[in-house]
Structure formats: structure tokens, C-alpha cells
PyMOL Python script that loads the backbone (N, CA, C, O; Angstrom):
from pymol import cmd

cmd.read_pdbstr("""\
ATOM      1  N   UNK A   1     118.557 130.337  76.585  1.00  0.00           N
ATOM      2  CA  UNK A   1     117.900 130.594  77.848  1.00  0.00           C
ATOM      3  C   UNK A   1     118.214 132.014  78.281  1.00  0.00           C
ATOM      4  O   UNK A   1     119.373 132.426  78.333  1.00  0.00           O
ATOM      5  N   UNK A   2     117.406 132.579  78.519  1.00  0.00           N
ATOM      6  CA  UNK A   2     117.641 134.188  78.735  1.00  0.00           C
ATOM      7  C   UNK A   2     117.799 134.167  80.289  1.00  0.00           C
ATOM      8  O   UNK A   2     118.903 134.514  80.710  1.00  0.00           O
ATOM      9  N   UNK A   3     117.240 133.956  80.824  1.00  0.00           N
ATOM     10  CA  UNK A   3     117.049 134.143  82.150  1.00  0.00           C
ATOM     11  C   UNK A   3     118.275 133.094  83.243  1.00  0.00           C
ATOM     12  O   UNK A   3     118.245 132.807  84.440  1.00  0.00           O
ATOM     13  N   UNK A   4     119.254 132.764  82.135  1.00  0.00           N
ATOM     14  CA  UNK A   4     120.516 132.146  82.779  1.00  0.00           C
ATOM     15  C   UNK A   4     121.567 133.244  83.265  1.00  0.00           C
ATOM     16  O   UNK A   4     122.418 133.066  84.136  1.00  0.00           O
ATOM     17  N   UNK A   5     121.275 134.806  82.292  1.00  0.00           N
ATOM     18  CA  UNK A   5     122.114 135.363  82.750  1.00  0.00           C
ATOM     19  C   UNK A   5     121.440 135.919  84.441  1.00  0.00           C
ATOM     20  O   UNK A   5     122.329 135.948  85.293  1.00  0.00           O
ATOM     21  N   UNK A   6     120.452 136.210  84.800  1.00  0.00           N
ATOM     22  CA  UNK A   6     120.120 136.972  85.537  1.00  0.00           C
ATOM     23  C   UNK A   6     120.333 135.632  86.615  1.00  0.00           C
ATOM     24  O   UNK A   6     120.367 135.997  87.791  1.00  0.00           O
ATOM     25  N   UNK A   7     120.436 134.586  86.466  1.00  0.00           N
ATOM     26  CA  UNK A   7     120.835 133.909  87.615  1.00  0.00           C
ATOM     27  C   UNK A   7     122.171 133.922  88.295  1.00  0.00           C
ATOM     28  O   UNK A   7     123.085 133.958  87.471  1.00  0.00           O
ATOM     29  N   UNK A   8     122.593 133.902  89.630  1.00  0.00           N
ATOM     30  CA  UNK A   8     123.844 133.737  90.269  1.00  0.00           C
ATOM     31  C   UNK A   8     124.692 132.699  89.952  1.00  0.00           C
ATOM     32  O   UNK A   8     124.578 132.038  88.920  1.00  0.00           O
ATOM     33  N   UNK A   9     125.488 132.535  90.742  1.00  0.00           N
ATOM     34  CA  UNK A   9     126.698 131.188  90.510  1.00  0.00           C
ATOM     35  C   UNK A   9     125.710 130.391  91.301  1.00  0.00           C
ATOM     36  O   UNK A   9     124.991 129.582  90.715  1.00  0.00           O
ATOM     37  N   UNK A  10     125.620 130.586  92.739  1.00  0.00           N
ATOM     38  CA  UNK A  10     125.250 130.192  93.452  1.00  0.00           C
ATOM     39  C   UNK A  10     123.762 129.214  93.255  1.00  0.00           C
ATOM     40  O   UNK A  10     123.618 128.040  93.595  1.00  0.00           O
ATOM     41  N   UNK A  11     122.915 129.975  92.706  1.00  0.00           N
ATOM     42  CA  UNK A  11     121.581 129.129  92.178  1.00  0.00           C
ATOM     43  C   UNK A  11     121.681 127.876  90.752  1.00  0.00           C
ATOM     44  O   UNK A  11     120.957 126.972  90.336  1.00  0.00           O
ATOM     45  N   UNK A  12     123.277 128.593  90.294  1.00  0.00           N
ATOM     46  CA  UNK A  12     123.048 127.185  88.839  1.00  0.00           C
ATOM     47  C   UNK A  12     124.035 126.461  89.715  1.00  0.00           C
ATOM     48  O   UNK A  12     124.316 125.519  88.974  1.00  0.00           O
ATOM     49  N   UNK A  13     124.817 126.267  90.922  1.00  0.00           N
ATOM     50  CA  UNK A  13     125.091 125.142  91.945  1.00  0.00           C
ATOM     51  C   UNK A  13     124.101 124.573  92.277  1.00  0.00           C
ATOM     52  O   UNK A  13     123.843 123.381  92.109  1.00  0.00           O
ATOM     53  N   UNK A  14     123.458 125.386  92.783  1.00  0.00           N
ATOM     54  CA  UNK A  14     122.117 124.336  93.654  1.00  0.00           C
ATOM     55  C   UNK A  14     121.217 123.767  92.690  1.00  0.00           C
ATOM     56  O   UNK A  14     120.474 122.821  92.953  1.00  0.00           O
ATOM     57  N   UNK A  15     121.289 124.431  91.397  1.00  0.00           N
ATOM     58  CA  UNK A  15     120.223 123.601  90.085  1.00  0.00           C
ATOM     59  C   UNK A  15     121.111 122.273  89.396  1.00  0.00           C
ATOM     60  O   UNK A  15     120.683 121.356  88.695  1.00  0.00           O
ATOM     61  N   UNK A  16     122.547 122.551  89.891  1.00  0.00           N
ATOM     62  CA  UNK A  16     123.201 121.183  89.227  1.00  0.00           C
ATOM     63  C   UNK A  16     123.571 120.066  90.586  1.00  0.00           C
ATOM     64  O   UNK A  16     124.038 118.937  90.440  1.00  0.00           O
ATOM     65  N   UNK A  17     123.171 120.821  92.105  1.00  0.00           N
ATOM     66  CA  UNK A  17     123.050 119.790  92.604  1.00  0.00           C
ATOM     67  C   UNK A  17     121.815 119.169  93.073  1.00  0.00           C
ATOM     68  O   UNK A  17     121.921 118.213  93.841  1.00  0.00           O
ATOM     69  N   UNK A  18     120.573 119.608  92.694  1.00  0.00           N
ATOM     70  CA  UNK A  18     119.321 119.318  92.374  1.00  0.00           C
ATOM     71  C   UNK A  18     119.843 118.149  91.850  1.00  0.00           C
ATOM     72  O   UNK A  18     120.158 117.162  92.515  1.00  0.00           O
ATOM     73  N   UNK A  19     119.960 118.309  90.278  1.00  0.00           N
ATOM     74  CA  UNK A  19     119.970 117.859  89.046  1.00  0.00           C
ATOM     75  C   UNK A  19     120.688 116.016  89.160  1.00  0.00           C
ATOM     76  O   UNK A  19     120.455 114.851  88.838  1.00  0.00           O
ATOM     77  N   UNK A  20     121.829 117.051  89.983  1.00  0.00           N
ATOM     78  CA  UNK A  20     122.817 115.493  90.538  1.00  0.00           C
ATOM     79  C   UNK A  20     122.207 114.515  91.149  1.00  0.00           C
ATOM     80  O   UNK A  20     122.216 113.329  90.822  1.00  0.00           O
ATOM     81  N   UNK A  21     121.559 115.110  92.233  1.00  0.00           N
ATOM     82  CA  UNK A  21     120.633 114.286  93.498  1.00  0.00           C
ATOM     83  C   UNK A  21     119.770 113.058  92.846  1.00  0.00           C
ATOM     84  O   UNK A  21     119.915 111.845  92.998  1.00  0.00           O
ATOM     85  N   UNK A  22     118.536 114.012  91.834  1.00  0.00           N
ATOM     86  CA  UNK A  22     117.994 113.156  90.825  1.00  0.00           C
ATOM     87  C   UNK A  22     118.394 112.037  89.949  1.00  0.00           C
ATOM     88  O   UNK A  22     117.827 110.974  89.696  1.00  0.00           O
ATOM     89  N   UNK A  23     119.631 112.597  89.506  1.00  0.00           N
ATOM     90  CA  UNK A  23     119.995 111.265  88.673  1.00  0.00           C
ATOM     91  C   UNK A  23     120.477 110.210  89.285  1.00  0.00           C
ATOM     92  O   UNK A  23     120.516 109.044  88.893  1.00  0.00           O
ATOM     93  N   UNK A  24     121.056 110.948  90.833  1.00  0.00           N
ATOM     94  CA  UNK A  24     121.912 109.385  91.661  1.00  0.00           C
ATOM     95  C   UNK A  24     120.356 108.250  91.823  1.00  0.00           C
ATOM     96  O   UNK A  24     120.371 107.021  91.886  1.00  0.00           O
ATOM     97  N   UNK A  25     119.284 109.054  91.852  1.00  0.00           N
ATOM     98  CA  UNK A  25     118.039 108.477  93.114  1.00  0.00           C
ATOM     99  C   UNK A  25     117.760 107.565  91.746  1.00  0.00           C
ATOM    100  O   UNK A  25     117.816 106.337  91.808  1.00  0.00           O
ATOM    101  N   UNK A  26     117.403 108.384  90.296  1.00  0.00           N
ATOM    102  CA  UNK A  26     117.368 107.606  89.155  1.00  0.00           C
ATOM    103  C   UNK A  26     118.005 106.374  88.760  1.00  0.00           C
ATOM    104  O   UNK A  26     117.416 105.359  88.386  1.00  0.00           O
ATOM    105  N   UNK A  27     119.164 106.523  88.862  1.00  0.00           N
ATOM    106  CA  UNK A  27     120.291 105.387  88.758  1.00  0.00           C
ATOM    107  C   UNK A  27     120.304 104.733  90.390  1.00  0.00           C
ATOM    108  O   UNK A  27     121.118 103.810  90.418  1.00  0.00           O
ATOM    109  N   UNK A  28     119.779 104.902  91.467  1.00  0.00           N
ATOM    110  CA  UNK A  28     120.032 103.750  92.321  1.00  0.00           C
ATOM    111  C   UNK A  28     118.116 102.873  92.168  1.00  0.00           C
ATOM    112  O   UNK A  28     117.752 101.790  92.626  1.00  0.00           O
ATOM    113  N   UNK A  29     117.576 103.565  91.625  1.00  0.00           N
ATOM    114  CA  UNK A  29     116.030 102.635  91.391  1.00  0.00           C
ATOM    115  C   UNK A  29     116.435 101.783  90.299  1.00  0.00           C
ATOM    116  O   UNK A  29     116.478 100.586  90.581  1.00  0.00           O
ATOM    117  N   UNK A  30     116.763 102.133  89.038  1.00  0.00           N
ATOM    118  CA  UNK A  30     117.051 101.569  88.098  1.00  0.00           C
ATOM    119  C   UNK A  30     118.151 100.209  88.285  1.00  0.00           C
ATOM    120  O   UNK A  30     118.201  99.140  87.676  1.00  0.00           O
ATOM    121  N   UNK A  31     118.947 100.736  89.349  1.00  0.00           N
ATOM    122  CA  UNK A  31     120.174  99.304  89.575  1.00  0.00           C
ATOM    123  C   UNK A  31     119.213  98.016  90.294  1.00  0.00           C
ATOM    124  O   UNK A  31     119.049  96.832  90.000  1.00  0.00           O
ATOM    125  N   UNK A  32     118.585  99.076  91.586  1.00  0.00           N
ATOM    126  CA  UNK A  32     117.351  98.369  92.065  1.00  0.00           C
ATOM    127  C   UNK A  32     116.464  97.384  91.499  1.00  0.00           C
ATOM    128  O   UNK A  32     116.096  96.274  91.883  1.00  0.00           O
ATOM    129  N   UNK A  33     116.193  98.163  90.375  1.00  0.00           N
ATOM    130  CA  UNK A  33     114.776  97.059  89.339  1.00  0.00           C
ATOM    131  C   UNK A  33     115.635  96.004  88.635  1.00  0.00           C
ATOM    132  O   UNK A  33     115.127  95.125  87.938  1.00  0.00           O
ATOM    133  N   UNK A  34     116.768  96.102  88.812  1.00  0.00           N
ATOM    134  CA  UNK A  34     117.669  95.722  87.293  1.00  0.00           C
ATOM    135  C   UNK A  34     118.270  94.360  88.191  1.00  0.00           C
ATOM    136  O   UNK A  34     118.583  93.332  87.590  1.00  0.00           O
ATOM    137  N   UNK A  35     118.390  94.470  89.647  1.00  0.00           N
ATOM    138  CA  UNK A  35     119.200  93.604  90.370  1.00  0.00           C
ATOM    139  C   UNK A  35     118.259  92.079  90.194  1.00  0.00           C
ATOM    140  O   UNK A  35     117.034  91.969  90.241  1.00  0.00           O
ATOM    141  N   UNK A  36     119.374  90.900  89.963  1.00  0.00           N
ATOM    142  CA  UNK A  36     119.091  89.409  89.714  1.00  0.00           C
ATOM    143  C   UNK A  36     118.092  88.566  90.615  1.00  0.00           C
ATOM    144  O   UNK A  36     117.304  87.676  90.295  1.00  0.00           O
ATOM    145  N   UNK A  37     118.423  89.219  92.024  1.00  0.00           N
ATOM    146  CA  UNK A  37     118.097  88.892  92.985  1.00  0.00           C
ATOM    147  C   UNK A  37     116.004  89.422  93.031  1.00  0.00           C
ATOM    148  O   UNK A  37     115.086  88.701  93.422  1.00  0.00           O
ATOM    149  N   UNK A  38     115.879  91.326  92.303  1.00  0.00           N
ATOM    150  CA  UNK A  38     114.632  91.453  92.713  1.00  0.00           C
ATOM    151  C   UNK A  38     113.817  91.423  91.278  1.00  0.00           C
ATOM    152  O   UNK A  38     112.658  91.806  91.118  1.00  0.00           O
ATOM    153  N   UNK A  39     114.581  90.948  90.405  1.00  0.00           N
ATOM    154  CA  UNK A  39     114.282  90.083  89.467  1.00  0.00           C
ATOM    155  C   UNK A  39     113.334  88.733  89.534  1.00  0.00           C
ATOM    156  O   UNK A  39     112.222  88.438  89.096  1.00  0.00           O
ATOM    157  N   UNK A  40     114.410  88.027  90.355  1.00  0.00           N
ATOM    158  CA  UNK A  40     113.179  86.439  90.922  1.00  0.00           C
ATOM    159  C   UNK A  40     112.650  87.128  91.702  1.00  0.00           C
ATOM    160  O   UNK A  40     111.486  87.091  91.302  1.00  0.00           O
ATOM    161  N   UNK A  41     112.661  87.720  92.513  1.00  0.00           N
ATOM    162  CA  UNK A  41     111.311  87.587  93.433  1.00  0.00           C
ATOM    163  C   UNK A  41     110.163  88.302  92.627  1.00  0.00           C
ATOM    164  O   UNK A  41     108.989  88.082  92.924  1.00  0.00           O
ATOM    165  N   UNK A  42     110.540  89.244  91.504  1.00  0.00           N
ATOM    166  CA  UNK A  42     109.147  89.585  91.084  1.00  0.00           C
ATOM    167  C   UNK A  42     108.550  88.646  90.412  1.00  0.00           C
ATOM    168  O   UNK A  42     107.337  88.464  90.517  1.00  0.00           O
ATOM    169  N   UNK A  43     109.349  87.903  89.607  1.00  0.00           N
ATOM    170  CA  UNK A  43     108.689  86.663  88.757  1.00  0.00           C
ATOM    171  C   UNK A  43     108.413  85.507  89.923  1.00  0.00           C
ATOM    172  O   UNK A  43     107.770  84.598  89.399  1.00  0.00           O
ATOM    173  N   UNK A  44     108.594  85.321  90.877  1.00  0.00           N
ATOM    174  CA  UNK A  44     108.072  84.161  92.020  1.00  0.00           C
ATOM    175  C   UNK A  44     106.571  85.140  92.631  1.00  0.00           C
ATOM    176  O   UNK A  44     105.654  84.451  93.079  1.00  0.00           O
ATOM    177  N   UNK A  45     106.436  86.233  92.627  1.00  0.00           N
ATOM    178  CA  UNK A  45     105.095  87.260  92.616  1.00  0.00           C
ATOM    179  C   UNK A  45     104.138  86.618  91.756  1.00  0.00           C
ATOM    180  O   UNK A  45     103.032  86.105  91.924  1.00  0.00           O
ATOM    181  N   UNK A  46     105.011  86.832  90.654  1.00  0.00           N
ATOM    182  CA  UNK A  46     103.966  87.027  89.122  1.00  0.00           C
ATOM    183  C   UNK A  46     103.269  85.337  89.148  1.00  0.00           C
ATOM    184  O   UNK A  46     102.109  84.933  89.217  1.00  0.00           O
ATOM    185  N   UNK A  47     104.500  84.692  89.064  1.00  0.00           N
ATOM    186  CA  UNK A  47     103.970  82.972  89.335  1.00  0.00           C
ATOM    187  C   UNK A  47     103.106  83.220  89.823  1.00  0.00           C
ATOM    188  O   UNK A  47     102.207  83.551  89.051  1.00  0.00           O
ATOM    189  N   UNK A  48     102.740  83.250  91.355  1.00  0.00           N
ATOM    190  CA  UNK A  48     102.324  83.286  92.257  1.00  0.00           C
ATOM    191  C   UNK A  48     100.677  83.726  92.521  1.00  0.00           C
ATOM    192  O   UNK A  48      99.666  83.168  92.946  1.00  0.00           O
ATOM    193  N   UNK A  49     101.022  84.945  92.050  1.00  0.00           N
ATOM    194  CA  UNK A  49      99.563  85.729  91.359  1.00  0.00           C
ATOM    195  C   UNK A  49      98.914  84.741  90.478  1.00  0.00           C
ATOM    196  O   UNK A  49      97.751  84.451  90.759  1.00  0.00           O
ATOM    197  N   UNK A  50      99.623  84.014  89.171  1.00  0.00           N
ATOM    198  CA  UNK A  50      98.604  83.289  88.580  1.00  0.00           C
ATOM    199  C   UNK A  50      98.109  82.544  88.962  1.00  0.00           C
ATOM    200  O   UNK A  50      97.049  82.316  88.378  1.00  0.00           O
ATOM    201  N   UNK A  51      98.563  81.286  90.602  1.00  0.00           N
ATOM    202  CA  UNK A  51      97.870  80.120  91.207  1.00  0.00           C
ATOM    203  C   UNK A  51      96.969  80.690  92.065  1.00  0.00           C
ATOM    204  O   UNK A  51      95.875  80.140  92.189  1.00  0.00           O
ATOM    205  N   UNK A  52      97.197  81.617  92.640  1.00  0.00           N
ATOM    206  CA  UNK A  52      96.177  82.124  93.673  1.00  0.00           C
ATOM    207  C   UNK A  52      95.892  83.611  93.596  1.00  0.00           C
ATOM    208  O   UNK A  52      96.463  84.521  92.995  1.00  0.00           O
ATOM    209  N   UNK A  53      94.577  83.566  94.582  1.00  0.00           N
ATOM    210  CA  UNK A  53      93.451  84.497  94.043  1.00  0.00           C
ATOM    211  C   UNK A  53      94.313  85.909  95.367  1.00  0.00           C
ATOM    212  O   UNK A  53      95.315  85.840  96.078  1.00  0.00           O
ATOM    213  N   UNK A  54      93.721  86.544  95.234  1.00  0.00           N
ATOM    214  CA  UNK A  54      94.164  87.594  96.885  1.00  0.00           C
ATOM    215  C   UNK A  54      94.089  87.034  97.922  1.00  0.00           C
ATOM    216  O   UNK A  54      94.856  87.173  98.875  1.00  0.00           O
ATOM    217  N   UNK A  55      93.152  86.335  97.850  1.00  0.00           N
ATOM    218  CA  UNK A  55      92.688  85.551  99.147  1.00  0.00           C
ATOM    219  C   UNK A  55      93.570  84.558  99.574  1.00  0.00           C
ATOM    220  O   UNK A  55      93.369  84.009 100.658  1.00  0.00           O
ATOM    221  N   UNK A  56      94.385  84.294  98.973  1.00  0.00           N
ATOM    222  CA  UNK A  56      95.506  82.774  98.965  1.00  0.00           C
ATOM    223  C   UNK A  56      94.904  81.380  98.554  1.00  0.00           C
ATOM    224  O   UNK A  56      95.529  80.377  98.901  1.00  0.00           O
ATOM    225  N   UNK A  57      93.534  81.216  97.715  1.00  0.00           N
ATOM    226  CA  UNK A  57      93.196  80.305  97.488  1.00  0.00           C
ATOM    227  C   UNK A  57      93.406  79.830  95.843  1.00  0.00           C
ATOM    228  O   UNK A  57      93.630  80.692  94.993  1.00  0.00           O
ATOM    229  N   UNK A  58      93.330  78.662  95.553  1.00  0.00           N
ATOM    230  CA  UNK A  58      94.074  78.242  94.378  1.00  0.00           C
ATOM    231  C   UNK A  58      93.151  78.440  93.316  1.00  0.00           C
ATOM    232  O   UNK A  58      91.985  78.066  93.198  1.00  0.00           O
ATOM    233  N   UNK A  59      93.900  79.107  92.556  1.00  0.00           N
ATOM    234  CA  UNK A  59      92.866  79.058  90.990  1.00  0.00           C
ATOM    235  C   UNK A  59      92.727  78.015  89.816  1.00  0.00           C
ATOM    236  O   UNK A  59      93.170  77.816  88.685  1.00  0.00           O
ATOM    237  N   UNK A  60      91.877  77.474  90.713  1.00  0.00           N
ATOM    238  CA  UNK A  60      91.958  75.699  90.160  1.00  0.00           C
ATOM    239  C   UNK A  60      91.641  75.597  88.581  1.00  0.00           C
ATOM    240  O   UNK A  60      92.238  74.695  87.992  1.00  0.00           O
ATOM    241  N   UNK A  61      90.708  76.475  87.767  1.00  0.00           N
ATOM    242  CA  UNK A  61      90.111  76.718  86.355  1.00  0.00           C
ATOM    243  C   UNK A  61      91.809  77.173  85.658  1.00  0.00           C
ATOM    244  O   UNK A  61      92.347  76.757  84.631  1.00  0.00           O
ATOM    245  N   UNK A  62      92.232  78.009  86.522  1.00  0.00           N
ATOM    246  CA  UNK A  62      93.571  78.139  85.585  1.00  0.00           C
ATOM    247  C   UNK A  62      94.723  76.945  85.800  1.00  0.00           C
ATOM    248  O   UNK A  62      95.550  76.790  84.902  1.00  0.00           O
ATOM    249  N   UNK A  63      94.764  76.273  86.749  1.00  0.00           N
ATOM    250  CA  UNK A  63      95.733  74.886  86.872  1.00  0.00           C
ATOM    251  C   UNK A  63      94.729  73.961  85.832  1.00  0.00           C
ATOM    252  O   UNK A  63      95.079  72.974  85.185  1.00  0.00           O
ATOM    253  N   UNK A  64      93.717  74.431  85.867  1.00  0.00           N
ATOM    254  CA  UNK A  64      93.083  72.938  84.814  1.00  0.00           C
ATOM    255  C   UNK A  64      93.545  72.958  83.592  1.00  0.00           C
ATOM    256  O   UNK A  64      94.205  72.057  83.074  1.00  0.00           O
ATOM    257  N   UNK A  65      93.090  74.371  82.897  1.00  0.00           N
ATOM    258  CA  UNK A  65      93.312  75.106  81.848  1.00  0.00           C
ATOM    259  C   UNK A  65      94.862  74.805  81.467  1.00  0.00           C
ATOM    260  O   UNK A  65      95.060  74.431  80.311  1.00  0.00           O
ATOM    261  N   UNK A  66      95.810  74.914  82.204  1.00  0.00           N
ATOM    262  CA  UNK A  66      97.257  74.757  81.838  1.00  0.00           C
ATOM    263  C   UNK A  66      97.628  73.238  81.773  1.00  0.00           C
ATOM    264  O   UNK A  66      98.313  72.835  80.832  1.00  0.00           O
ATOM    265  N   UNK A  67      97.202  72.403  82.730  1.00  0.00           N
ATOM    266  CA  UNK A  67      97.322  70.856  82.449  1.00  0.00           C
ATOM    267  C   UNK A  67      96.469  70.493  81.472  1.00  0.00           C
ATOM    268  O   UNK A  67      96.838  69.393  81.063  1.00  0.00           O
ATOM    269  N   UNK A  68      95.500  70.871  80.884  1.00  0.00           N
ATOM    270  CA  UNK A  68      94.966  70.880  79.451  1.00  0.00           C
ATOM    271  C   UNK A  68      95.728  70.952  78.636  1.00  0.00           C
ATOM    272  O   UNK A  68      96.025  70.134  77.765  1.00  0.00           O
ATOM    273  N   UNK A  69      96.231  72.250  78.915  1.00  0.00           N
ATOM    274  CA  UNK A  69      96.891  72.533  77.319  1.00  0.00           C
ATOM    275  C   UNK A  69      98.492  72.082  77.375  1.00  0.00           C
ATOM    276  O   UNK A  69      99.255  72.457  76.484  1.00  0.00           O
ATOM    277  N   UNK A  70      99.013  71.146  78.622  1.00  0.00           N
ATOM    278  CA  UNK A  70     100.164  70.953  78.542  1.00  0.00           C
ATOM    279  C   UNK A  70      99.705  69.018  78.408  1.00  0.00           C
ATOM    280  O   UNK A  70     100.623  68.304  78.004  1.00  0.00           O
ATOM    281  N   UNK A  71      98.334  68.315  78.751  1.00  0.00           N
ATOM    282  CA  UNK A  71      98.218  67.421  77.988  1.00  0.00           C
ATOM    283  C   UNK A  71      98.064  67.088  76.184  1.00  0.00           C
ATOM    284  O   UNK A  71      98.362  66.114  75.491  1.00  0.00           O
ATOM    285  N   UNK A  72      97.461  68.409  75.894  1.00  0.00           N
ATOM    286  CA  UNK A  72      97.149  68.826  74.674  1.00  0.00           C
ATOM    287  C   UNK A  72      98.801  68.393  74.124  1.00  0.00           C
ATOM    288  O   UNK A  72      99.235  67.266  73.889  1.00  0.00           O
ATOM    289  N   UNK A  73      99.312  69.354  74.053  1.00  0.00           N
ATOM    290  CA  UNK A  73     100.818  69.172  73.419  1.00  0.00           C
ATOM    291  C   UNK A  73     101.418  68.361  73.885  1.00  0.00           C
ATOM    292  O   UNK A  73     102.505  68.917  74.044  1.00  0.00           O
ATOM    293  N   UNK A  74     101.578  66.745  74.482  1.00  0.00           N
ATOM    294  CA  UNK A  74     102.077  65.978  74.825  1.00  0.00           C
ATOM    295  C   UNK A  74     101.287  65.073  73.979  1.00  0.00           C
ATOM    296  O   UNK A  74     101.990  64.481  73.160  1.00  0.00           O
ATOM    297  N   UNK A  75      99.862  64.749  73.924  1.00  0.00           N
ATOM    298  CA  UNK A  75      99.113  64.245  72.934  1.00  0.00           C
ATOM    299  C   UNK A  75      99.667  64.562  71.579  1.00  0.00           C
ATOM    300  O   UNK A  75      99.836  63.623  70.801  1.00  0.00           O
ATOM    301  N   UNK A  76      99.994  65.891  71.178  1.00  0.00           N
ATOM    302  CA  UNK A  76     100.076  65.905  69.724  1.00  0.00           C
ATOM    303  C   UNK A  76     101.677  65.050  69.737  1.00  0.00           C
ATOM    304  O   UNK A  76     101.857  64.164  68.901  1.00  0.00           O
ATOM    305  N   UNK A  77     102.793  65.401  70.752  1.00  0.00           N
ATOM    306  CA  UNK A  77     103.789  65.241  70.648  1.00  0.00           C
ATOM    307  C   UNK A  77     103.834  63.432  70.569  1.00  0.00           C
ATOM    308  O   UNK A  77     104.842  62.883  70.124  1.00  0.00           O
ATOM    309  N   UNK A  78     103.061  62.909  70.877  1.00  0.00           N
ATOM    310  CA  UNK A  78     103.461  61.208  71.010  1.00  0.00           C
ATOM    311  C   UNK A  78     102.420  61.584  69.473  1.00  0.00           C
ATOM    312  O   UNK A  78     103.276  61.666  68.592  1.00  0.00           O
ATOM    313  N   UNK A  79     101.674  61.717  69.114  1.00  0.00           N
ATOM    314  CA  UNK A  79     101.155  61.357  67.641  1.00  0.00           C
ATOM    315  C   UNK A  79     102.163  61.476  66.675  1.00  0.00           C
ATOM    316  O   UNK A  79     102.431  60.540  65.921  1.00  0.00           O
ATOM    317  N   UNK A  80     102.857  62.770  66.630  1.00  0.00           N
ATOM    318  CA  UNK A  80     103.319  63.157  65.647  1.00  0.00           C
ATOM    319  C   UNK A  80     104.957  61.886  65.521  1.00  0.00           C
ATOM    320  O   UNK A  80     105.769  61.643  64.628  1.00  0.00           O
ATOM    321  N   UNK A  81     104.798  61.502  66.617  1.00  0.00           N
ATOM    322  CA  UNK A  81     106.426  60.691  67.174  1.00  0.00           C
ATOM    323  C   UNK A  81     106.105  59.119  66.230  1.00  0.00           C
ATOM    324  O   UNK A  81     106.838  58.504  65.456  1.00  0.00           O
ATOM    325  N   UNK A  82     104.378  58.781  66.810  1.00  0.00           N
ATOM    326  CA  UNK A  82     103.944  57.347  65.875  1.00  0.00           C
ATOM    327  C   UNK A  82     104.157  57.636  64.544  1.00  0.00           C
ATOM    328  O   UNK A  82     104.862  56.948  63.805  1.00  0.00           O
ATOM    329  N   UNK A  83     103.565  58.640  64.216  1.00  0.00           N
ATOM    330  CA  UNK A  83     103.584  58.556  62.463  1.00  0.00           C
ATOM    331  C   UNK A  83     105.154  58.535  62.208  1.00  0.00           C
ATOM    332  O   UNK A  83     105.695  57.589  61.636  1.00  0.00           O
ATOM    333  N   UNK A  84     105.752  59.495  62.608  1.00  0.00           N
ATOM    334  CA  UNK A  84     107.085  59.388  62.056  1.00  0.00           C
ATOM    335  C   UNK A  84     108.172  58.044  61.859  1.00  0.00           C
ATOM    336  O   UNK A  84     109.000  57.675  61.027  1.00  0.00           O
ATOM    337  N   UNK A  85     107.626  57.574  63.148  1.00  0.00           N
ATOM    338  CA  UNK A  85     107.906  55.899  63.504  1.00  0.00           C
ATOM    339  C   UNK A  85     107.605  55.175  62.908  1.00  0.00           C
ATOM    340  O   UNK A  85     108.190  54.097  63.011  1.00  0.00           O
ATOM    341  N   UNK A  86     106.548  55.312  61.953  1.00  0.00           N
ATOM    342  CA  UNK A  86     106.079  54.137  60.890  1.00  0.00           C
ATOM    343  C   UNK A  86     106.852  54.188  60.028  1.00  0.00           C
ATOM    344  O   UNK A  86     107.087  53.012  59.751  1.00  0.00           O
ATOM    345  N   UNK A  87     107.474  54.874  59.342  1.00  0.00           N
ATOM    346  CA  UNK A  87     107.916  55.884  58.164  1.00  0.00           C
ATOM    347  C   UNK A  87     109.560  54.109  57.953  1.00  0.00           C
ATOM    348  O   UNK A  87     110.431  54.174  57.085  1.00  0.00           O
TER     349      UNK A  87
END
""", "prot")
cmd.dss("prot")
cmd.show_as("cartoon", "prot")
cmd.util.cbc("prot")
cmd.orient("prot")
């Protein structure tokens, strides 16, 4: 870096307490996203988002769709349970 010499003491302070500032703000978002607590609430969001529309009304095609496919695999699961049972 050439232009480090022509800088003061004084300006590579204020560029390393720039520098500092940033990483605290970095590392307190990151503890932020990372915390257990705003963890569930984003996944109680995300749930949330999939039953209902913006509007707060229920997205009944996707509750169908999922009790489908969670009768689906309960169906295969008692078939596969008879055959084995014969055995």
C-alpha cells in the first residue's frame, strides 16, 4: 500500500476504529441471528407463512395437500406392516 506512508497516526486510528466499530455491529447481528430464542420465532414465522395467506386466512389446498401426503405414508406404512405380518 503506498499511500500508508503519506497517512498520519492519527487517520490509521480512526481507520482501525472504523474497522473495530464494524466488526463489533458484525458480531452483535450475527450473535443476534444465531440466538435460540430468534431462532423459534423465525421458524414459528416460516410455519406460519405456510398456513396462512397475508391476509391471515388459511391455506386450505396446502393443509389438504399435507394431510394427503401424511395419509399417503400412513397407508403405505400399515401395508407394508400386513405383509410383513404374514411372513
Amino acid at each position: 500500500m503506498s499511500d500508508t506512508k503519506a497517512r498520519t497516526a492519527e487517520q490509521i486510528e480512526a481507520d482501525i476504529a472504523a474497522t473495530r466499530a464494524r466488526l463489533a455491529s458484525t458480531v452483535d447481528e450475527l450473535v443476534d441471528r444465531a440466538s435460540p430464542k430468534n431462532l423459534a420465532l423465525r421458524q414459528v414465522e416460516q410455519a406460519k407463512s405456510q398456513v396462512f395467506d397475508e391476509q391471515g386466512q388459511l391455506r386450505t389446498q396446502k393443509i389438504v395437500a399435507v394431510a394427503g401426503a401424511v395419509a399417503g405414508v400412513v397407508g403405505v406404512l400399515l401395508v407394508i406392516r400386513r405383509l410383513v405380518g404374514r411372513r
